[in-house]
TORRO-483988 format. One record per residue (C-alpha): x negated, y, z; residue in one letter. Coordinates in steps of 0.1 Angstrom, whole numbers, padded with zeros to 4 digits, always signed. Example, Ala and Ser with C-alpha at 12.3 -4.5 7.8 and 13.67 -1.06 7.14 Angstrom:
2
-0123-0045+0078a-0137-0011+0071s
***
This chain:
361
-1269+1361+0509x-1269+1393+0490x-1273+1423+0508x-1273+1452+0490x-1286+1491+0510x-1269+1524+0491x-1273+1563+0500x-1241+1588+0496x-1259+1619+0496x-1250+1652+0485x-1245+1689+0500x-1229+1703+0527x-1190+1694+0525x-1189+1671+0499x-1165+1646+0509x-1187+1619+0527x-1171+1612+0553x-1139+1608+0534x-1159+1586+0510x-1167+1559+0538x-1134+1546+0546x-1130+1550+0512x-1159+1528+0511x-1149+1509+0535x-1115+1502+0520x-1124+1494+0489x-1153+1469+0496x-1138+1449+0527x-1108+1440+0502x-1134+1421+0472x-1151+1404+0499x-1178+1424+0510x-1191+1430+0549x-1197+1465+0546x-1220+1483+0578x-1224+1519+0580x-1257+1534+0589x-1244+1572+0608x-1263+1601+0595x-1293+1609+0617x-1293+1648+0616x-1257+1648+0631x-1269+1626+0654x-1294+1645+0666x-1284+1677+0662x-1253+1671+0683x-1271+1656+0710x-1295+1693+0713x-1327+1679+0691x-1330+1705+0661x-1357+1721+0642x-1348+1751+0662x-1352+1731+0693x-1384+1713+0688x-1417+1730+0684x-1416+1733+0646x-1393+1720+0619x-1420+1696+0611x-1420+1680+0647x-1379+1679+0641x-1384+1660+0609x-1411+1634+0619x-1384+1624+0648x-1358+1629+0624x-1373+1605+0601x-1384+1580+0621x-1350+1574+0637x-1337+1568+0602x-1362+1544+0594x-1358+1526+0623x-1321+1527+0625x-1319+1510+0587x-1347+1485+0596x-1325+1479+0630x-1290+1471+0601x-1310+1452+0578x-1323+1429+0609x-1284+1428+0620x-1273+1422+0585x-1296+1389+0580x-1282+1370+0611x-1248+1373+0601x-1232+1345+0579x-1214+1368+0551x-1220+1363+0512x-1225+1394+0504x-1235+1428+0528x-1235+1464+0515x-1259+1485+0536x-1245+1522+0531x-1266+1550+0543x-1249+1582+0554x-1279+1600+0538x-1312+1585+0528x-1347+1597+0542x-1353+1612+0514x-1327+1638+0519x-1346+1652+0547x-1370+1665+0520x-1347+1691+0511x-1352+1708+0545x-1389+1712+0548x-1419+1723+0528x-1441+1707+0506x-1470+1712+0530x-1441+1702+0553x-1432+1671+0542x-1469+1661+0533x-1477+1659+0569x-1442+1637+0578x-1454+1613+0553x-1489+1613+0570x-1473+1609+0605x-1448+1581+0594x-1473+1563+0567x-1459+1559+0542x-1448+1578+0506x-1423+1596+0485x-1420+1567+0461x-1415+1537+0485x-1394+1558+0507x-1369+1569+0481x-1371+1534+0461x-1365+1516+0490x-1328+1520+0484x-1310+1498+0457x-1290+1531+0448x-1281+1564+0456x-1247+1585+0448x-1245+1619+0453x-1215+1642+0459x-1217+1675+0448x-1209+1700+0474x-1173+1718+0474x-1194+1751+0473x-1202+1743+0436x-1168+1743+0416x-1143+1734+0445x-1154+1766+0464x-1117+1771+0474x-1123+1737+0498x-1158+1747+0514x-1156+1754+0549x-1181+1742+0578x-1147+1735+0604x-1151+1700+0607x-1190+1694+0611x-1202+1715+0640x-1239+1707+0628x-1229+1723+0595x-1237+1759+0594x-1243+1769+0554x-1228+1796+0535x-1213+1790+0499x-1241+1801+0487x-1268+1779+0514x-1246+1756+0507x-1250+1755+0465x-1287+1758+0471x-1290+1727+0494x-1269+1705+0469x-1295+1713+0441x-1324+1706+0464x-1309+1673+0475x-1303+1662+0441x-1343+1674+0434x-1353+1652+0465x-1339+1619+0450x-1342+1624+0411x-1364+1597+0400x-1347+1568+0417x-1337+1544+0393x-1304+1544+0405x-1288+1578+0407x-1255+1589+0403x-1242+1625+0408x-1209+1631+0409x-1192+1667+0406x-1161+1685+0411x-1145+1684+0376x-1116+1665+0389x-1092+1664+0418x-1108+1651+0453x-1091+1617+0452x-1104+1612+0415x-1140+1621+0430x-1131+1592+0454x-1118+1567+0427x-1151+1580+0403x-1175+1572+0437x-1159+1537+0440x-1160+1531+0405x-1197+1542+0403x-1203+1517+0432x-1185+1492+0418x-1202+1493+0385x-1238+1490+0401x-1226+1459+0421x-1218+1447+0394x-1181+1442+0403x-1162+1424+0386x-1196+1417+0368x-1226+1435+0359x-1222+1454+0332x-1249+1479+0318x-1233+1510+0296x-1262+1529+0282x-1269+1550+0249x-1299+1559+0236x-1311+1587+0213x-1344+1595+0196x-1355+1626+0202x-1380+1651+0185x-1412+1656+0216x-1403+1671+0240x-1412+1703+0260x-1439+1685+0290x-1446+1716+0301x-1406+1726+0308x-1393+1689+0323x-1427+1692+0346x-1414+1723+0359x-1377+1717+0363x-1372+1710+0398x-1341+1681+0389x-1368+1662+0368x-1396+1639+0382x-1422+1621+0364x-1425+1583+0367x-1453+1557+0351x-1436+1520+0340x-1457+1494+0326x-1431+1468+0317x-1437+1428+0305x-1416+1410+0288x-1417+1369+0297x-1410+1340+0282x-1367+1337+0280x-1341+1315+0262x-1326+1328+0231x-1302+1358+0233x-1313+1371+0269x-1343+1391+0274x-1362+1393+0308x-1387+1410+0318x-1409+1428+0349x-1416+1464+0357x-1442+1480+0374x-1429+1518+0385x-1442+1543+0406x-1467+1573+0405x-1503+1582+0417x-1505+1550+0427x-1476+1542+0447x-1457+1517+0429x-1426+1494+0434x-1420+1462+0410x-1389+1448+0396x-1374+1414+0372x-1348+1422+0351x-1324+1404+0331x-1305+1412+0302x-1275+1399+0279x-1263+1415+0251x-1221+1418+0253x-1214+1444+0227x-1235+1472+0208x-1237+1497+0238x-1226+1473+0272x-1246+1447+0285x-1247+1421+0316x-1282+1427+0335x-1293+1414+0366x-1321+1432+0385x-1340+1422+0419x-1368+1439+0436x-1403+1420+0438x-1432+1421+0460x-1461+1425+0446x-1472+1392+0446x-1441+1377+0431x-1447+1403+0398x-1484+1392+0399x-1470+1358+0400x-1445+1363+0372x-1471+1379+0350x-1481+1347+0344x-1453+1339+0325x-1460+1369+0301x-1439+1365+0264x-1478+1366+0246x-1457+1371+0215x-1451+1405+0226x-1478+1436+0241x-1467+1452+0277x-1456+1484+0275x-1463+1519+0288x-1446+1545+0292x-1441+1579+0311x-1407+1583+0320x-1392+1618+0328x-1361+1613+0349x-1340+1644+0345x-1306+1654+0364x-1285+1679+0342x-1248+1692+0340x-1243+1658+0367x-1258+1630+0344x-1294+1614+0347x-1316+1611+0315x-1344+1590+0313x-1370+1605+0287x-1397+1578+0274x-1429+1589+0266x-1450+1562+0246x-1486+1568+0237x-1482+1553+0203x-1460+1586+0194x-1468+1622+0193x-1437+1635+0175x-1408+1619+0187x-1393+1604+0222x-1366+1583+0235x-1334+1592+0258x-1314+1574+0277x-1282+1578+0297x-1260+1550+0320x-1222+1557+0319x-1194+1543+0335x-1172+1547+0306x-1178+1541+0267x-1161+1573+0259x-1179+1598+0287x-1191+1630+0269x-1226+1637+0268x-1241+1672+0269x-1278+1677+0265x-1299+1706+0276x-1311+1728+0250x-1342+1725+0252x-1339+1683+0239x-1336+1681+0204x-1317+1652+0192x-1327+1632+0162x-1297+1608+0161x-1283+1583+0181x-1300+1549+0187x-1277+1527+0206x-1272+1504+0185x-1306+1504+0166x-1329+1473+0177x-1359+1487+0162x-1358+1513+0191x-1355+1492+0218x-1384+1484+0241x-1384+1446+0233x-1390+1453+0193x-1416+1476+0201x-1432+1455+0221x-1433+1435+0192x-1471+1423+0180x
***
């Protein structure tokens, strides 16, 4: 059984409600059993528990969050007892989006009262796909008619998409997706997205990669759509022409674990499998560590800009120069870098820069 748990975030009248029986559609027809966790604010909201209700906005949001957890541990039991080949989970907002309406000081003491952390919380989702708010470039469509818990202006409303996609930048598996086309193309793009992580009609990885002169620590630590992660990463022992290997991610010591595997099909697209370990199965795996090659580490900056999510590798071995990386859905999608990355030249198709030849001994 494969049973896979997505988010569709994204701000206030986005089109996510639209985008479930879109979902729903979509899925049901390539054989999937696909069960809808409802968002939890609505819920709640509706029912006369708000933050203006309840003593504080922090006492909202520990109930708040709770009932999500409980309500995707309560789906997941469901989902395991039932006798379909393949399950998709999807989460009318994550609990990580609840970060976007509290504090810092705020959502430390949730993560007290609930215990656990910002990294297991938000990793605890295979992906997440974001839809960018009508109130940023579709601000014709924004209106807060048909959500009575929905109260934002334009303006809120722009604000609380940016902070949203802050919330889940660092998850391995973001996608945000904008206004730059017609609503049903933001539709077919969201499918398409899904489709491509599910690896429907197979798992295909379409990535380039670009050195890049150092960059700017001091500016990506700042920028609110950027979050720092730490990745030790071993390769093990494989057959000729695949590549698999184990990563360790996470930050101040909260860490999740992963085994990948890769196949090259063409210069930028691969097929790769990934599944999420324990951390005794990636202890266990360790063991069968490729000795012909060293583990490496790296800091990885995860940065959302103009809709697309760069991964910046730090390595300690280089002080001058850095590696970017960007997933697409198709070959031809244009890529626009902030200013303040400098690119060297592309990389894509260069083995020396891959992780696997410098893990070479």
């Amino acid at each position: 059984m494969q049973i896979t748990k997505i988010v569709i975030t994204g701000g206030p009248c986005a089109g996510k409600s639209t985008a479930m029986s879109w979902i729903q559609n979509a899925f049901t027809q390539i054989g999937y059993t696909v069960l809808f966790v409802p968002e939890t604010a609505t819920e709640l909201i509706t029912g006369g528990v708000a933050p203006w209700t309840c003593g504080t906005n922090a006492e909202y949001q520990k109930c708040q969050m709770r009932l999500q957890i409980e309500k995707e541990k309560i789906f997941e039991q469901a989902a395991r007892t039932m006798t379909a080949d393949k399950i998709l989970i999807v989460c009318d907002r994550g609990a990580l989006d609840n970060k976007a309406y509290m504090t810092e000081t705020e959502f430390a003491e949730v993560m007290s009262f609930i215990g656990s952390n910002e990294v297991a919380l938000r990793d605890s989702y295979d992906a997440v796909f974001h839809l960018v708010t009508a109130a940023k470039g579709a601000e014709e469509f924004y209106t807060t008619a048909n959500n009575t818990a929905r109260t934002e202006t334009v303006e809120e409303a722009a604000e609380l998409d940016d902070k949203l996609i802050s919330a889940w930048t660092g998850h391995p598996h973001l996608r945000v997706i904008d206004n730059t086309m017609s609503f049903d193309d933001k539709m077919r793009k969201l499918i398409e997205e899904i489709d491509s992580f599910l690896g429907e009609p197979e798992p295909l990885e379409i990535e380039r990669k670009f050195l890049i002169e150092y960059p700017d620590i001091e500016w990506l630590e700042s920028n609110p759509s950027c979050k720092r992660i730490e990745i030790i990463q071993t390769y093990l022992k494989s057959a000729e022409g695949e590549e698999i290997r184990v990563r360790q991610r996470g930050v101040d010591g909260s860490y999740v674990y992963y085994r990948t595997a890769k196949k090259k099909v063409s210069d930028v697209k691969r097929v790769e499998i990934e599944n999420r370990l324990s951390q005794a199965e990636y202890l266990k795996l360790l063991m069968e560590a490729d000795t012909t090659k060293r583990q490496i580490r790296k800091t990885r900056y995860c940065l959302t800009y103009e809709s697309k999510y760069f991964e910046i590798d730090i390595y300690p071995f280089w002080s001058d120069k850095a590696i970017a990386e960007i997933e697409l859905s198709n070959e031809n999608e244009e890529i626009i870098f902030p200013k303040q990355i400098k690119v060297i030249k592309e990389v894509t198709d260069d083995d020396s820069y891959k992780n696997a030849s410098l893990a070479k001994i």
